[in-house]
N, C-alpha and C positions, 0 to 999 in steps of 0.2 A: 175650869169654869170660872167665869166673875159676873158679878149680878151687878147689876145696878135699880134703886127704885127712886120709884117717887109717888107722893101720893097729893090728891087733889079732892078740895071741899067741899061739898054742895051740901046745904040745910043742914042735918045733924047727921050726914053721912062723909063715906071717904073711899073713896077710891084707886086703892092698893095699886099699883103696875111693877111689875120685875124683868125685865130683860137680861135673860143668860146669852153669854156668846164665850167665844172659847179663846179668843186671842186678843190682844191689844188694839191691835190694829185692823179689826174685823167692821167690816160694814154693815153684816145684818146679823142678827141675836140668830141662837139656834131653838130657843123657846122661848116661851113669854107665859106670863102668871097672874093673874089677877086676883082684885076680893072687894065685894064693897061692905064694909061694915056699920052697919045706924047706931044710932044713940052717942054720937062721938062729940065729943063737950067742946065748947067753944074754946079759942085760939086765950090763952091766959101768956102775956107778954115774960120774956123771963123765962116760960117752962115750956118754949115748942116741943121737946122732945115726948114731955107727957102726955100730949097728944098724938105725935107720928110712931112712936115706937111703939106702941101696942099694935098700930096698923102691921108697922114693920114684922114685927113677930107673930104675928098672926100666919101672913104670908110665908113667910120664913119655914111654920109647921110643914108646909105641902111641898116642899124643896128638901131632893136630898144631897147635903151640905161636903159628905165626906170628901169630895176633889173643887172643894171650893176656894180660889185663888186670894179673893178678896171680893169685896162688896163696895159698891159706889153710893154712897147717898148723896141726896141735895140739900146742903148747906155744912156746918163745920164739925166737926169731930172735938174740939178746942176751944175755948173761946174768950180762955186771954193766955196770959202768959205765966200763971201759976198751974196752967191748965185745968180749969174749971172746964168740967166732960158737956158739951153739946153733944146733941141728935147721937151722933155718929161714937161716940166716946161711951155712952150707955150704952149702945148695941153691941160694943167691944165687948163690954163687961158684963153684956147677956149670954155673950155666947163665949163665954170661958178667955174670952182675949186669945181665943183659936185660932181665927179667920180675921186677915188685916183691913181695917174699914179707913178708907180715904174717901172725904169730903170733900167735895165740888161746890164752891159758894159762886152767886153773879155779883152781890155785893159783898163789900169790905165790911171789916168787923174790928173798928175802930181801936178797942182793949187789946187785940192782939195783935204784936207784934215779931214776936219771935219766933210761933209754932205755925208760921203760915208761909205758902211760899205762893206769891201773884205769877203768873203764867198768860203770856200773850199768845193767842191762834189766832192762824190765816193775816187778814190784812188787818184784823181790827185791833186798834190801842186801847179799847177795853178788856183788864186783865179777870181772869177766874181765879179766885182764892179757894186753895187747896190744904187741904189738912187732914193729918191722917195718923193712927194709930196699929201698931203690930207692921209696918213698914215705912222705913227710914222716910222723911218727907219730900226730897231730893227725887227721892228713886219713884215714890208717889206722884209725884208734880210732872217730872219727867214723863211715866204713861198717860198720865192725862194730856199734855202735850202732842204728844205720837198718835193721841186717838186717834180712828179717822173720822177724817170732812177738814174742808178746808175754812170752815167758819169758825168763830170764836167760840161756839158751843159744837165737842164732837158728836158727830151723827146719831151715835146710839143713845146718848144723853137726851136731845133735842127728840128722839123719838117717845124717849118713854115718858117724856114731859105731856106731848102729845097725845100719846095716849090716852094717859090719864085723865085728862079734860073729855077726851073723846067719847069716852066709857062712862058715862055719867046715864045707868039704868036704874 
């Protein structure tokens, strides 16, 4: 199994999405997860993960993890080059650095430049920056490439982006 989320903000709430699916190269999830949670403090520059990772673990309780491949979030696991832990790099270290987390950025993150690997899909020369922890970055960057869809953002990504906006109860 690999998950991927993403969560989306409206007034002091957040709205969790998780799409499970079972292969790399899978077009549609085989479940999906949601959660909206209020009282979620405003975006503080410097510390997004103190805001998404509570979401992220929240969701996380209602999922069971034991054949879980890896987890996708949205944005960087890294974020520079002494590796200072983003989003994706505290969830490693929440969950025992068990389950390998690879981060899917749309923009570049200037500071780093070693622990990231730019990846071109379909026809666009707009690159995804990838990063990732508990698997080699190479080998990370690589399935994010192979997703499918033929756009620069793979299918199941751009779905649970949507979602989330979607879901807004």
């Amino acid at each position: 199994m690999i998950l991927v989320f993403d969560t989306y903000y409206f007034k002091n709430k957040a709205n969790t999405v998780c799409l499970e699916f079972n292969t790399w190269t899978a077009s549609e999830e085989v479940n999906s997860y949601y959660e909206i949670l209020n009282g979620i403090d405003d975006y503080v520059p410097g510390e997004f993960y103190k805001r998404e990772l509570p979401c992220i673990l929240s969701l996380l309780n209602k999922i069971d993890l034991t054949k879980c491949e890896a987890i996708i979030v949205d944005g960087f696991v890294v974020l520079d080059d002494q590796e200072k832990l983003g989003l994706g790099g505290y969830l490693y270290d929440k969950l025992q650095k068990k389950i390998p987390i690879i981060g899917v950025a749309k923009n570049n993150f200037h500071n780093l430049k070693l622990h990231k690997k730019a990846i071109l899909r379909g026809d666009s020369q707009k690159p995804l920056y990838v990063t990732s922890k508990g698997i080699d970055l190479d080998i990370a960057a690589d399935k994010i490439k192979n997703m499918h869809g033929e756009y620069r953002i793979p299918t199941l990504l751009k779905k649970v982006d949507s979602l989330g906006r979607d879901n807004q109860h």
